[in-house]
C-alpha positions in Angstrom: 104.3 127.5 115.9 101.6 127.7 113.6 100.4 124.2 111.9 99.0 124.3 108.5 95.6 122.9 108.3 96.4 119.6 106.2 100.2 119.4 106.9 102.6 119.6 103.4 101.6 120.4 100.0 102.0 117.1 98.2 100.5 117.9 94.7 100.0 120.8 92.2 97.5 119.9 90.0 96.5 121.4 86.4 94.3 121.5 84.0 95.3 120.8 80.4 93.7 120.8 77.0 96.6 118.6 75.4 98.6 116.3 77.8 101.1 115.4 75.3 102.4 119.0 74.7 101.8 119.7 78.4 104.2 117.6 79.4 106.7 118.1 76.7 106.3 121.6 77.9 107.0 120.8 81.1 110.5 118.6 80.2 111.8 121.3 77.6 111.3 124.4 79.2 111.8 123.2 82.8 113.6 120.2 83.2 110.5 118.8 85.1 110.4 114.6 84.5 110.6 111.9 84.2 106.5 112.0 83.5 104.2 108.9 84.7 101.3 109.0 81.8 98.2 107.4 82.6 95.9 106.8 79.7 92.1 106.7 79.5 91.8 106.7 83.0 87.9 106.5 84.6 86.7 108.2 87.6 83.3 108.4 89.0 82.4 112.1 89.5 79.9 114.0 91.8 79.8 117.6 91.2 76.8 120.0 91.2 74.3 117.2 91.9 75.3 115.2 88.8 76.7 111.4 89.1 78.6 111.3 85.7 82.0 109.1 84.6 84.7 111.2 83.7 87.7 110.2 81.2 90.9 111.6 81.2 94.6 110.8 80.8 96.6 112.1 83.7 100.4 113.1 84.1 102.6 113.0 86.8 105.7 114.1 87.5 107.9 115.0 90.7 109.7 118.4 91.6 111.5 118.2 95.1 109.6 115.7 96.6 106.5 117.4 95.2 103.6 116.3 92.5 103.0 117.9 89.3 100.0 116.3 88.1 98.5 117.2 84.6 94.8 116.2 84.0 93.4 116.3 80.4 89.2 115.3 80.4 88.5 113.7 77.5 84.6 113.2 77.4 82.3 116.5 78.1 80.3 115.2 80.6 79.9 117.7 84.0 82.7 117.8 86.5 84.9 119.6 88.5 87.4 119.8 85.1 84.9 120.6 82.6 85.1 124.2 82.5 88.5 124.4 82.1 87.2 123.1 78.6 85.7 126.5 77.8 88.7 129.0 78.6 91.7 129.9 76.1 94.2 128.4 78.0 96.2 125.6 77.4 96.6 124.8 80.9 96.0 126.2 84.1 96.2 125.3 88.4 93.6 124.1 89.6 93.9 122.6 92.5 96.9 121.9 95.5 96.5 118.5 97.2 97.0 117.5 100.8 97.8 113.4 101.4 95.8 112.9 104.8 95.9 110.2 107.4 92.3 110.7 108.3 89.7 111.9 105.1 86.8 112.6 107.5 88.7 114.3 110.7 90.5 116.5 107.5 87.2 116.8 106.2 86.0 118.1 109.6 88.7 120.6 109.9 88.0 121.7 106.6 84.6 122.6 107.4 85.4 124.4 110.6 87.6 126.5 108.7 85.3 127.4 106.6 86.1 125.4 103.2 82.9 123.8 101.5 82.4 120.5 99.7 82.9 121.7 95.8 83.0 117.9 94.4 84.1 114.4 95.0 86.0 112.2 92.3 86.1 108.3 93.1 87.1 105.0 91.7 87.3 101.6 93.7 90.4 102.5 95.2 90.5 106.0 96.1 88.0 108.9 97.1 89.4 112.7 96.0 87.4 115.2 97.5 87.9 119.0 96.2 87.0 122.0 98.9 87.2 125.7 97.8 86.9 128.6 100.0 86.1 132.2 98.8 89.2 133.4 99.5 90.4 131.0 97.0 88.2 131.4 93.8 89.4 129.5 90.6 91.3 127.2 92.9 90.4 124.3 95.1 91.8 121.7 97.7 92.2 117.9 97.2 92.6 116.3 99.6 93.3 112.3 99.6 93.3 109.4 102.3 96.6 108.0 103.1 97.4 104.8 101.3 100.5 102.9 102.2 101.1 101.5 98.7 100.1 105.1 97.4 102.8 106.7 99.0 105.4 104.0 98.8 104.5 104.7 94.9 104.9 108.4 95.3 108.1 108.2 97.4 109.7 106.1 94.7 108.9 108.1 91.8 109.6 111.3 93.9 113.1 109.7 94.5 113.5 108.7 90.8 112.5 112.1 89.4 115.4 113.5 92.0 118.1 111.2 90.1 116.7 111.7 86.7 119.6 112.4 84.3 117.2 113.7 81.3 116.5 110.3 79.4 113.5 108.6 78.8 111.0 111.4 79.8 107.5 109.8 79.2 107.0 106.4 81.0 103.0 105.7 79.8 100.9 103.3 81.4 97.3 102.5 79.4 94.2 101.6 80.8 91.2 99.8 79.3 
């Protein structure tokens, strides 16, 4: 039997230009919620050989057992989300995440199937590296180490989201 490269898709991630009407969007016309909003979030980013901070709010939401995360940059410094900034659309995919026991062995497969570094987002708790791959232009690969309390967190809100009857759709969460 064939084995995908990083195991399951855990996250289908987005680009937006307005989180708040993304994820009303995303409640009215497809019943997708309860949303997790996370405000004025900071990342470190590495992309193209610049070292910038990147603001943002971020979304997240749960469709059988699977992420929807919206991500909205707020400040127009370089990253891998910037140009997303100068298209006409009001959102679009970006990138499909993998959860991964090991970062560097992934990282190692990755490169021997022929994926290439395309930019690395951090903070002091997590490292998010994005690959892309020819075959794949306009879209790239996240891939993110295996945190216990990460995806106790995810499981929960995964299960929640399963349950949810409809009420009390935005659950927002503000930081500095």
């Amino acid at each position: 039997m064939f084995e995908p490269l990083f195991g399951p898709i855990t996250q289908w991630g987005f680009l937006v230009k307005d989180i708040e009407a993304a994820m009303k969007s995303w409640v009215e016309h497809f019943g997708v919620g309860p949303w997790w909003g996370y405000r004025n979030v900071r990342l470190q980013s590495e992309f193209r050989g610049a070292h910038t901070e990147v603001h943002m709010h971020v979304g997240l939401a749960y469709q059988n057992g699977v992420q929807i995360e919206l991500i909205q940059q707020l400040n127009d410094v370089i990253s891998p989300y910037r140009f997303f900034h100068d298209t006409a659309h009001a959102q679009a995919l970006h990138q499909l995440s993998y959860i991964v026991p090991d970062l560097d062995a992934a990282l190692a497969r990755a490169a021997a199937a022929g994926l290439r570094e395309h930019g690395v987002m951090r903070n002091d708790f997590a490292r998010y590296i994005y690959l892309d791959h020819p075959a794949m232009e306009g879209l790239v690969v996240e891939l993110m180490q295996s945190d216990p309390d990460y995806v106790a967190s995810f499981k929960a809100c995964a299960a929640e989201a399963a349950s949810w009857d409809g009420s009390n759709p935005y659950r927002l969460v503000e930081f500095g």
